[in-house]
ZAZAVEX-624494 format. One line per 10 residues: their letters; for each residue x negated, y, z negated of N, C-alpha, C. Coordinates in steps of 0.1 Angstrom, whole numbers. Atoms other than C-alpha are relative to their C-alpha. Layout:
! residues N
A	X Y Z X Y Z X Y Z | ...
//
This chain:
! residues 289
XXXXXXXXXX	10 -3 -10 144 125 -55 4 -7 13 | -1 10 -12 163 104 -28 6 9 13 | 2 -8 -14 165 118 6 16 4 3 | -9 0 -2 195 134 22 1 -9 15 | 1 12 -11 188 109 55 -8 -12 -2 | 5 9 4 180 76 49 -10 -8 13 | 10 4 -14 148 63 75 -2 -16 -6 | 0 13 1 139 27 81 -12 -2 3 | 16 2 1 101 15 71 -4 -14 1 | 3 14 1 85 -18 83 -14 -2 -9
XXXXXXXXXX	7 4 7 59 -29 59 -13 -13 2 | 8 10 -6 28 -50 73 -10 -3 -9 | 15 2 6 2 -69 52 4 -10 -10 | 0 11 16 1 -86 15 9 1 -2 | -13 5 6 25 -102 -2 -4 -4 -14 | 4 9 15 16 -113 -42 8 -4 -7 | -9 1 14 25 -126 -73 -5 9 -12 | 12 -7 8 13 -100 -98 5 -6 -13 | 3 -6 14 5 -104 -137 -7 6 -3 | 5 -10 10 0 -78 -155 1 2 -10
XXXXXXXXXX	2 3 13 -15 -75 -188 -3 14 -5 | 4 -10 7 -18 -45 -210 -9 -4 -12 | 12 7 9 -50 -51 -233 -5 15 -5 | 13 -10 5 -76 -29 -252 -9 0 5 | 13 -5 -14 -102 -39 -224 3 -14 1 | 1 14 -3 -108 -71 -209 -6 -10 -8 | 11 7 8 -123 -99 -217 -14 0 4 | 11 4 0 -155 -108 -223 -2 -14 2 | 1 14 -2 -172 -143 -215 2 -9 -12 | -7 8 11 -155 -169 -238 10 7 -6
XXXXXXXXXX	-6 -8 13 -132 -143 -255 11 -3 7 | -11 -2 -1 -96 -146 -260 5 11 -2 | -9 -12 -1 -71 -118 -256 14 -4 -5 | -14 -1 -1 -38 -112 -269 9 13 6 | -3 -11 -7 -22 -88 -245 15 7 -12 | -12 -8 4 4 -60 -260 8 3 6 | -7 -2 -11 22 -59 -228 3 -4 13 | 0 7 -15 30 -80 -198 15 4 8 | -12 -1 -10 50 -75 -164 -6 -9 12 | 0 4 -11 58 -99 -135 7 5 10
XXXXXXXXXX	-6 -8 -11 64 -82 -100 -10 -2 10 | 10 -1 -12 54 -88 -65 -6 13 7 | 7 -6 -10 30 -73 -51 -12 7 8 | 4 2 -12 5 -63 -28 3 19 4 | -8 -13 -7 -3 -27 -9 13 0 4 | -10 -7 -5 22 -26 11 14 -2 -3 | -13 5 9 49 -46 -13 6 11 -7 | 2 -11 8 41 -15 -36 6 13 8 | -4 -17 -5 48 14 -10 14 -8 5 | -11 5 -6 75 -8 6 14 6 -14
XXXXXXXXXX	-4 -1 15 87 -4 -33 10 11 -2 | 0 -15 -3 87 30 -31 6 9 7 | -2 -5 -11 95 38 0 19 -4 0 | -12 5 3 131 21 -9 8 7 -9 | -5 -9 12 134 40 -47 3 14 13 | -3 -10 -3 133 69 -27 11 3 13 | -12 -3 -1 163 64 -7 1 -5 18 | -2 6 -13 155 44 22 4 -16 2 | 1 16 -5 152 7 43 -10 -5 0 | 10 4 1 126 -9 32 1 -18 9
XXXXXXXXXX	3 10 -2 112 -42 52 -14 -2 4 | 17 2 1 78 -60 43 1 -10 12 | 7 9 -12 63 -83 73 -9 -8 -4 | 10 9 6 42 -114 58 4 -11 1 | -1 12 4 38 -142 44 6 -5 -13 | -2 -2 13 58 -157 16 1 -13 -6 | 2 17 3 66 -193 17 13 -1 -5 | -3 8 6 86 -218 0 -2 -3 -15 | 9 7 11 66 -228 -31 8 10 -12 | -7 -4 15 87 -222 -69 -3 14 -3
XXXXXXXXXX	4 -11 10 67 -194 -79 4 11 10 | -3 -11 -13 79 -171 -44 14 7 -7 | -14 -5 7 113 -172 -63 -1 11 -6 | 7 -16 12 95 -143 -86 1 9 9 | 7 -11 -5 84 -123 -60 17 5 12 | -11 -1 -7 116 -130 -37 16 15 -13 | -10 -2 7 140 -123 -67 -4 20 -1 | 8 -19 5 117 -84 -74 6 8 9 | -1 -9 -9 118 -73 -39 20 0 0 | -15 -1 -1 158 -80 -40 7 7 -6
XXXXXXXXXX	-10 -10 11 162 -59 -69 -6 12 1 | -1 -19 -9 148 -27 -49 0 -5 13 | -7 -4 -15 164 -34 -18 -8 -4 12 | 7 -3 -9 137 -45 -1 -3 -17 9 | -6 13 -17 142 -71 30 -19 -6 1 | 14 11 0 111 -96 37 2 -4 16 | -3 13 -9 107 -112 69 -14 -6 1 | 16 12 0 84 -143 68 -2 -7 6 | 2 7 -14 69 -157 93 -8 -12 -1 | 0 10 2 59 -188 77 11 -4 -10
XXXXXXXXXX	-12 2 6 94 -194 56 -7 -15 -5 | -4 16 4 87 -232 52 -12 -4 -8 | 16 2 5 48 -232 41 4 -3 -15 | 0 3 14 48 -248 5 -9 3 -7 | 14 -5 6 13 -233 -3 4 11 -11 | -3 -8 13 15 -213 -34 -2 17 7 | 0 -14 -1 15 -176 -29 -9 6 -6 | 13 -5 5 -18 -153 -35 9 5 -11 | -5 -3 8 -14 -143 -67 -12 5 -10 | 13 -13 0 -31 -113 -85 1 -4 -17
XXXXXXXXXX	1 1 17 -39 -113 -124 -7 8 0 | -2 -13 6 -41 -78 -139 -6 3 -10 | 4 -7 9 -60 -64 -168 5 15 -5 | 1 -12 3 -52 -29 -177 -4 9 -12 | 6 -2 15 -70 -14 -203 8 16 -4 | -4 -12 8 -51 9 -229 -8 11 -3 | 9 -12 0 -62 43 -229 -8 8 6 | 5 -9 -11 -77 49 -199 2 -8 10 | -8 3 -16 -56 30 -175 -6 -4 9 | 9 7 -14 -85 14 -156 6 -17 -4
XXXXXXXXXX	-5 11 2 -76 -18 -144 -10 -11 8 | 8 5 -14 -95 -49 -129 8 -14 3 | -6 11 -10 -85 -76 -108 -5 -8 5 | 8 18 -5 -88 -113 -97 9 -1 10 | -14 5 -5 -65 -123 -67 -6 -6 14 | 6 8 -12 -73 -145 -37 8 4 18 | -3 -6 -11 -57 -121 -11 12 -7 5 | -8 7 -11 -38 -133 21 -15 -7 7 | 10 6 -8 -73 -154 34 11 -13 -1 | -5 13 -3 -50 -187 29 14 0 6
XXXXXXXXXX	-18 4 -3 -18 -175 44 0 11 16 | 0 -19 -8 -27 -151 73 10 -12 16 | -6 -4 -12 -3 -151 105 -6 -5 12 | 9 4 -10 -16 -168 137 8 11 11 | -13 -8 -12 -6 -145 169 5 -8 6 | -12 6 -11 13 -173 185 12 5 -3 | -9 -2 6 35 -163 156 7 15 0 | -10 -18 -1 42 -123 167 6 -3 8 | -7 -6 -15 69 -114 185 12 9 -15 | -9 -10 -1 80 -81 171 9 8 3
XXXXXXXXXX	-10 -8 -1 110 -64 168 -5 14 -4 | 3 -13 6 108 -28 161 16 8 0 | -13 -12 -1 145 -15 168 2 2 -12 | -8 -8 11 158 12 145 -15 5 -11 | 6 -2 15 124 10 123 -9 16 8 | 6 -15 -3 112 48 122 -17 -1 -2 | 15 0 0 77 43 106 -4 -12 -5 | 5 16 2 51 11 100 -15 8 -7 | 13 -2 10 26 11 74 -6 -9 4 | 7 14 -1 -4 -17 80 -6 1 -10
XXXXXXXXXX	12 -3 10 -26 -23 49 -14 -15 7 | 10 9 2 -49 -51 67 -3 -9 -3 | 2 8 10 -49 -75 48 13 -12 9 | -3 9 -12 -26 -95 80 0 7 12 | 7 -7 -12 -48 -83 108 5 -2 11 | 0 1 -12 -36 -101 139 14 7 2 | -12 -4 -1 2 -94 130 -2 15 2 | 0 -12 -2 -6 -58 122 -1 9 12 | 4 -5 -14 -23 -53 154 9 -1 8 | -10 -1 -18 5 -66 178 13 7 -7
XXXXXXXXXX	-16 -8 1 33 -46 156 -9 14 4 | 7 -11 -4 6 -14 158 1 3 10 | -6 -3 -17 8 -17 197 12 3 6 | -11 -2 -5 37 -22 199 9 11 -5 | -4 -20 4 50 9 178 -9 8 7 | 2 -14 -9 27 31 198 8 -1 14 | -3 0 -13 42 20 230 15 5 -3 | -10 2 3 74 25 212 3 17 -6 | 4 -16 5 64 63 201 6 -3 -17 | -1 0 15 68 48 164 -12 1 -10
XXXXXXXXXX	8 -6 7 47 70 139 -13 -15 -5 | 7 7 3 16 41 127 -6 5 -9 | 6 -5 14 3 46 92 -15 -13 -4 | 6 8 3 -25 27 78 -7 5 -13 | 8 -2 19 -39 21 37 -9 -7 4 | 17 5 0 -71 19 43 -7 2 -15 | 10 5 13 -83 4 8 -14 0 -1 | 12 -1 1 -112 -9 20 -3 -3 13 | 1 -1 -16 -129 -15 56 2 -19 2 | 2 9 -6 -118 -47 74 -2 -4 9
XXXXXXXXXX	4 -1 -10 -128 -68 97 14 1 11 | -5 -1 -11 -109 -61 131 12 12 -3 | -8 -10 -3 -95 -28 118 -2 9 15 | 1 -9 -12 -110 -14 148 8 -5 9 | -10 0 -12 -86 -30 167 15 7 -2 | -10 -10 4 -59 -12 148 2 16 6 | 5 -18 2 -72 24 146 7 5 13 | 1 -4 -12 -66 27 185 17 7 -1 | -18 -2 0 -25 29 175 3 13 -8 | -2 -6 13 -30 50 146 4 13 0
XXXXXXXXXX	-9 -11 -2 -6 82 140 -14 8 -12 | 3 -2 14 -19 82 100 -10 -6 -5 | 9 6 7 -52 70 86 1 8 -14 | -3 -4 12 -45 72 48 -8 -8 -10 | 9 6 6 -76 61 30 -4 0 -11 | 9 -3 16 -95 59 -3 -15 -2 4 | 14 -1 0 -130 67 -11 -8 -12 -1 | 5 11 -3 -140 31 -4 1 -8 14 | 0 9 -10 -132 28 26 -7 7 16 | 15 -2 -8 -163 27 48 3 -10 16
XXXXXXXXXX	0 8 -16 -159 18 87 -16 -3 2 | 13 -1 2 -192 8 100 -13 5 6 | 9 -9 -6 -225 25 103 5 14 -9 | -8 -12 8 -200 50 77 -6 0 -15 | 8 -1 16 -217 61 41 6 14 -7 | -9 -11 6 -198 96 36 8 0 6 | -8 -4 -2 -170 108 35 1 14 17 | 5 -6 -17 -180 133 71 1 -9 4 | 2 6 -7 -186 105 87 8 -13 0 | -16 11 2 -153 84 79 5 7 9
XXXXXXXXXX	-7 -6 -9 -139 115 94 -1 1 14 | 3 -2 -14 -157 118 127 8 -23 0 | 0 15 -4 -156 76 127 20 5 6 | -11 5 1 -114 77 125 0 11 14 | -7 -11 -7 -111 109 149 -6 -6 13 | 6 5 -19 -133 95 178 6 -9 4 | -11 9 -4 -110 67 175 16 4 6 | -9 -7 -12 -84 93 188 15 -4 -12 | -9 2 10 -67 92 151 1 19 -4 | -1 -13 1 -47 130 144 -4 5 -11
XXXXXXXXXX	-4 -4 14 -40 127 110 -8 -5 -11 | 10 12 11 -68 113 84 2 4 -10 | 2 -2 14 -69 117 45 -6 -8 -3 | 3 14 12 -88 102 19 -1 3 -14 | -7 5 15 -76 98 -18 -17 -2 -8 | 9 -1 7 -104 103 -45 4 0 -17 | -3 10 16 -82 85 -77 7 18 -5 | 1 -13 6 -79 122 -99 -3 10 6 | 6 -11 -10 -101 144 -76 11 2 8 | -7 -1 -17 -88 161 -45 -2 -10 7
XXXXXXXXXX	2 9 -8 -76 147 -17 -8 8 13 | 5 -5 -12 -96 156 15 6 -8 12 | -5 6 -9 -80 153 45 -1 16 13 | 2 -4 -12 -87 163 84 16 9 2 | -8 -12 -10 -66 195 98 -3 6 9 | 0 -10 -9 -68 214 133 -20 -1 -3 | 10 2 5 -101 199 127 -15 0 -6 | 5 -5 12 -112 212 97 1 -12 -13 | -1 12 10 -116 190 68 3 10 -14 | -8 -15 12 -95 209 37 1 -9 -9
XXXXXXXXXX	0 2 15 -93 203 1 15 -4 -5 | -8 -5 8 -61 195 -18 2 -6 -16 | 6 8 20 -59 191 -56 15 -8 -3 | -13 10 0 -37 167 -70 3 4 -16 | -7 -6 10 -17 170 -102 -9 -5 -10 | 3 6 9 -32 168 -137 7 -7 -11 | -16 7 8 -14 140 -160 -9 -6 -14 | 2 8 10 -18 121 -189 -4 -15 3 | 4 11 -7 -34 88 -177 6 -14 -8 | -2 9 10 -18 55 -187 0 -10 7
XXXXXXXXXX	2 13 -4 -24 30 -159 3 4 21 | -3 -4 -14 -37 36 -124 5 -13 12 | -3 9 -13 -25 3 -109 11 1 13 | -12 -4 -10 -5 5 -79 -2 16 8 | -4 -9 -4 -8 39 -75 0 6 15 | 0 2 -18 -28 39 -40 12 -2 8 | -11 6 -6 0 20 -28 12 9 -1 | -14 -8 2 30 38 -43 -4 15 7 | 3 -12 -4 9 73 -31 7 -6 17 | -5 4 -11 15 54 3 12 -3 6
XXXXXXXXXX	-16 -1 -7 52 46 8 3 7 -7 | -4 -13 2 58 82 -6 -4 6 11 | 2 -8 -10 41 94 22 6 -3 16 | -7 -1 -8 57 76 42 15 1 4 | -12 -7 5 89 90 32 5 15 7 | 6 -12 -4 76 124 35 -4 6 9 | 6 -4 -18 58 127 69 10 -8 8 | -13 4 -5 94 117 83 6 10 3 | -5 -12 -2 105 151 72 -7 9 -5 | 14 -8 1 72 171 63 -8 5 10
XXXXXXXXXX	13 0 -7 43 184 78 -9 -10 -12 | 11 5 5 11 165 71 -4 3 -14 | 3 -7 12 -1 188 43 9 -6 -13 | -12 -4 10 31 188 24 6 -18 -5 | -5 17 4 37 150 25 -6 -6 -6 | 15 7 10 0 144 11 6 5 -16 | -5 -5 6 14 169 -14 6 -4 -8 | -12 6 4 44 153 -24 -2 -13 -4 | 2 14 1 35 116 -21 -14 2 -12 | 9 2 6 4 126 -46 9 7 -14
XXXXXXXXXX	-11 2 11 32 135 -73 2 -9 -2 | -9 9 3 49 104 -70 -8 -9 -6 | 10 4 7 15 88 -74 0 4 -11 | 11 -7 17 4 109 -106 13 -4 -8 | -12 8 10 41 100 -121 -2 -16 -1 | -1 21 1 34 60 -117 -13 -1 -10 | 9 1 7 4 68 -132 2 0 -21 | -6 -4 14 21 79 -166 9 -14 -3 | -11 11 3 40 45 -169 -9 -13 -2 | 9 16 1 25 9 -175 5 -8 9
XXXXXXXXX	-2 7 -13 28 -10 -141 2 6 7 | -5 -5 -18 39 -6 -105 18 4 -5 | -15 -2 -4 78 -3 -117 4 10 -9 | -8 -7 11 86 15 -150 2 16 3 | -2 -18 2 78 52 -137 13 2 5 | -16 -2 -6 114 46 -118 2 5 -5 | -6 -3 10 130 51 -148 -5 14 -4 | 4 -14 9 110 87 -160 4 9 8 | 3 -11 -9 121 105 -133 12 9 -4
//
């Protein structure tokens, strides 16, 4: 599935340490678990599409935070074994690295989560001064607002496409939105004074955004065209673990809307999702393809 031209994707936001655990469901208060399946691998939205966006035959580089501190060696060592470049803009920080702990329950692939974000590692703006040469598209997930925003500007002034995984609403996304090529959302993510899905759409478009979708797990996706709001269905699979997938649906798309239309990239990048979904973690569906 790897491209016949290879494009170059900068990656803005989280950075983790993930464990993940395959279980029969969680726990309960006081209960022990013996998991039937664990994987360690960084990461974090946009570590995940960065991920992705690499397997599939490109330049991947994430923008964060990563540190110093023993346990980075994990997350360092991951990204190195899909190709995917880091630059960190606190390198010397000895603070431990957010780090996610996973559940995924057998059988129906829902998963839940504990992880203490990027709030203790976020990016001060003294610290931007973006580069952009050579990078074709820039994902933001948010989750390192001030950075996002001055790479965001600076790719529009730069006529470089702006994507954004809108998870869930943050604060000072509205200073983003203004750059925005790609709003690529999930059904949680509520701007404000926003309670449907209409009124996500109007919200992103008055913001003078072309391209919106929003992601509904299984369901269609709905997403803004020639501005019409259209339906598309996404593939039916065998369910065995939706973690990551948001994210991997996202640096597929941005793969795709490189050398796609809009339509066709939601299209495509909602395959690559529904195959990750058939695997246990963020990495193994590589291998099924």
């Amino acid at each position: 599935m790897q491209n016949q031209k290879s494009f170059n994707g900068l990656f803005v936001g989280l950075v983790t340490l993930d464990l993940i655990y395959l279980a029969e469901s969680p726990p309960k208060n006081n209960q022990k678990l013996v998991a039937e399946d664990y994987i360690v691998a960084a990461g974090g939205p946009v570590t995940n599409a960065a991920v992705t966006f690499s397997y599939l035959g490109n330049k991947a580089v994430v923008s964060s935070v990563v540190g110093c501190h023993p346990m980075t060696q994990l997350i360092k060592s991951d990204l190195a074994n899909y190709q995917v470049e880091i630059i960190d803009y606190y390198p010397t920080t000895e603070n431990p690295p957010p780090v996610s702990s996973i559940i995924v329950t057998k059988g129906t692939g829902e998963r839940a989560v504990i992880s203490i974000n990027a709030v203790k590692t976020q990016v001060d703006s003294q610290a931007i001064s973006p580069d952009l040469r050579d990078i074709d598209i820039v994902l933001i997930d948010g989750h390192q607002m001030k950075l996002g925003c001055a790479i965001a500007k600076q790719a529009k002034a730069e006529n470089i496409p702006v994507v954004i995984d809108g998870g869930s609403w943050k604060p000072g996304f509205d200073k983003v939105l203004p750059f925005v090529d790609y709003a690529i959302c999930s059904a949680n993510f509520y701007p404000p004074d926003c309670q449907n899905s209409p009124e996500v759409f109007a919200y992103l478009n008055q913001m003078g955004i072309p391209h919106i979708a929003i992601t509904h797990g299984e369901k269609p996706i709905q997403y803004l065209s020639k501005n019409e709001i259209k339906i598309l269905k996404v593939p039916k699979i065998q369910l065995a673990d939706t973690l990551g997938a948001g994210d991997i649906f996202h640096g597929a798309f941005c793969n795709y809307v490189l050398q796609e239309t809009f339509t066709t990239a939601l299209e495509k990048a909602a395959q690559i999702a529904a195959l990750s979904c058939q695997s246990f973690g963020t990495r193994r569906w590589m291998g099924n393809q």
